[in-house]
N, C-alpha and C positions, 0 to 999 in steps of 0.2 A: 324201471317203471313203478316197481312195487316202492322202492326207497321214496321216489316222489311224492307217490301216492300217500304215505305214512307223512312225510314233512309236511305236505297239504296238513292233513287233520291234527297233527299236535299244535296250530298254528290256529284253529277255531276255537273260538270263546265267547260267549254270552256279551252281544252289541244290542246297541239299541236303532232302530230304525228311523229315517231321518223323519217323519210326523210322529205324534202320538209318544207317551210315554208309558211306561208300567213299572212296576217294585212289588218287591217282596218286603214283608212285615210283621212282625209278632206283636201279639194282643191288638193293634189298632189298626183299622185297615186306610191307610193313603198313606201321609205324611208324617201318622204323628207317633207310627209303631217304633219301639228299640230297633238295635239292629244286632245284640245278644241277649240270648236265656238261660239263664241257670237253673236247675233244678238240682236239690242234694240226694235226689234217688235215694229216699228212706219211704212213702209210700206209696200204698196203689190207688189213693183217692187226688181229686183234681184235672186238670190238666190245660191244655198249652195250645192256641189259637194261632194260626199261621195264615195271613192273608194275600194274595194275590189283586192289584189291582191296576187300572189302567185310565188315564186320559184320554176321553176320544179324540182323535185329532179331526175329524171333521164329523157332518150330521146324518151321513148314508148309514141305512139299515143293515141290523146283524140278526143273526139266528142262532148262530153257535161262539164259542170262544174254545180255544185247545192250548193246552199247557202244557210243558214238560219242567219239569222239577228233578234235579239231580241232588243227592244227599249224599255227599263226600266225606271220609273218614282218612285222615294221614296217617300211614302205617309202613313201617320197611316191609313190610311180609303182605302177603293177600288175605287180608282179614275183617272181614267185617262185620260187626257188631249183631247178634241177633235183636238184642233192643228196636234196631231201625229196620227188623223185616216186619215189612207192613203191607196192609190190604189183600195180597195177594193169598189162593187157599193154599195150607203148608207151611206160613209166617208164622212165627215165633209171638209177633203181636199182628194178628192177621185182624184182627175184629178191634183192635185198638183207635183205630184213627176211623172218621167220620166226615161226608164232605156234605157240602151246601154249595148254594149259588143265590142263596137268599138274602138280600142285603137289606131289605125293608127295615126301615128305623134306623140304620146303621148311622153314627154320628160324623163320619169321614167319608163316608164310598154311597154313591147313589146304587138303586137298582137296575141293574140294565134292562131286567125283561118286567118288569113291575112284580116281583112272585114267582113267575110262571117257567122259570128255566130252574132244570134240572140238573145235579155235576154229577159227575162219574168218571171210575176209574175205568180205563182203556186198557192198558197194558205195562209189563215193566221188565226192564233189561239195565244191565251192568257191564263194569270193565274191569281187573284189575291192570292198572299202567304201570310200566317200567320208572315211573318216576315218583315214585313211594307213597300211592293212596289209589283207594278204591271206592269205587262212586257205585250208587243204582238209581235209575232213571226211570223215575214214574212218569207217565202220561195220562193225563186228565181232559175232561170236554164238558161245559156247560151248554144247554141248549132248550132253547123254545120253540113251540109251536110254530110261531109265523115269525118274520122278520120285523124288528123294531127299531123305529130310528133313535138316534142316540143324539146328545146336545154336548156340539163341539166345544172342548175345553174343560166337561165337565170330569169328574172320577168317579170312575165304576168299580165297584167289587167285581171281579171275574171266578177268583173261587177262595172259598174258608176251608182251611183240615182243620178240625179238631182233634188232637192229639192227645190223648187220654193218657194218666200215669198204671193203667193196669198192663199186669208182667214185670214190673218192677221188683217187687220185694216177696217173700216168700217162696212156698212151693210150686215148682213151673215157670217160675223166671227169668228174663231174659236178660244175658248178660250184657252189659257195654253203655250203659244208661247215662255213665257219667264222662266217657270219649266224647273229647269235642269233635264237634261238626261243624261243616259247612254247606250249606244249602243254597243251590242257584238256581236261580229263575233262567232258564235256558232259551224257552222260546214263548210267546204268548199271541197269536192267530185269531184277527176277528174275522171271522166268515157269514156273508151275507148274499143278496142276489146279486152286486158288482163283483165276485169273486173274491178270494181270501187277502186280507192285510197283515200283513207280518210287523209286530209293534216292536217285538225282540226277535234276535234269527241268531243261530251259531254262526260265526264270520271273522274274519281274522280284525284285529286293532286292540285298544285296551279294551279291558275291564270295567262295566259301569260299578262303581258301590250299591247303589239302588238296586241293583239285582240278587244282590247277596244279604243273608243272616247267618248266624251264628247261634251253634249251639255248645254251651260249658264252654267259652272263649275257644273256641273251635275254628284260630285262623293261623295254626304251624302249618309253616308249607303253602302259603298261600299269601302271607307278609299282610300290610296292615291293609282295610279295607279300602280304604281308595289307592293304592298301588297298581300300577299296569304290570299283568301278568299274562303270559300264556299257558293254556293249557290244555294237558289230551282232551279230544275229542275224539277215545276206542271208539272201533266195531262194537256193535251191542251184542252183547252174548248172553247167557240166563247164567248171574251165580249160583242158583241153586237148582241144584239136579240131584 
């Protein structure tokens, strides 16, 4: 039971749902972001805009949106980089990243609540898998006061991190800044008064490319971006204790 149970979730991976679409994206938010970033981790000024966004597949009202975001690191050993502990209190760069849900003026991505919806971090857990890389999974939630309808077809920003280059360089620094990554848009959730829509869900099939970026060419162990791959989808457990 237990062995089947394990085959199930190595067998889940980031699909996309048959309405509606979403992606992940650096500097520009829809269509027209990279899908790698490089940074030469020599300072602590600047930094690096990560966008979440989605097509509404039809015109029924939302209130909320939820994400989860996994930031994968390929490694034979269970290591993972303090550079990418973020948000949480205790991170290494705990106060480094920054989120929004504000997409007013944005030249790609509409606003979904006009202003008025707020992002925030929920919670975060991790795996290290037997098959040489270790992931942590943030989970995020944009949300407004009242329900707003959306206009089918069109793209919405759901959430911006702003990634700051402080902990980088100097005293107090965090190591691992120039290990590539790989970063998956896992699941993206519009919730409204007809109950939740799932745009992306963990589920077993390929791999969309849309769902992934890349960090310092951060795709060993994972083959080129549009390859169908599987991949674990651990129990969540806290790497840092």
């Amino acid at each position: 039971m237990r062995f089947a149970a394990l085959t199930a979730l190595l067998l889940l991976v980031a699909t996309r749902a048959p309405a509606g679409e979403a992606r992940i994206s650096w500097d520009a938010c829809g269509a027209d972001g990279p899908r790698d970033k490089t940074f030469a981790c020599d300072t602590e000024t600047g930094d690096d805009l990560l966008h979440v966004s989605f097509t509404a597949p039809d015109a029924s009202p939302i209130q909320s949106i939820a994400v989860q975001l996994d930031f994968i690191v390929y490694s034979p050993v269970c290591d993972y980089p303090s550079w990418w502990s973020l948000l949480y209190p205790g991170a290494c760069r705990g106060s480094a990243v920054s989120l929004s849900a504000d997409f007013s003026g944005d030249p790609g991505c509409a606003d979904w609540s006009g202003g008025t919806a707020a992002a925030s971090f929920t919670s975060v857990g991790g795996d290290c898998a037997h098959t040489g890389y270790t992931y942590t999974r943030y989970r995020f939630a944009s949300a407004s006061a009242t329900p707003l309808a959306l206009e089918a077809g069109r793209t919405y920003g759901a959430l911006r991190l702003d990634l700051s280059h402080r902990g980088t360089v100097g005293p107090g620094s965090c190591a691992g800044c120039s290990a590539g990554f790989v970063i998956r848009l896992l699941s993206l959730t519009l919730n409204g008064p007809a109950g939740p829509r799932a745009l992306v869900t963990p589920g077993p099939g390929p791999e969309d490319p849309l769902l992934y970026v890349y960090w310092q060419g951060g795709t060993s162990g994972l083959g080129p971006p549009t390859a169908a791959r599987r991949s674990t989808w651990g129990a969540i457990k806290s790497l840092y204790r």
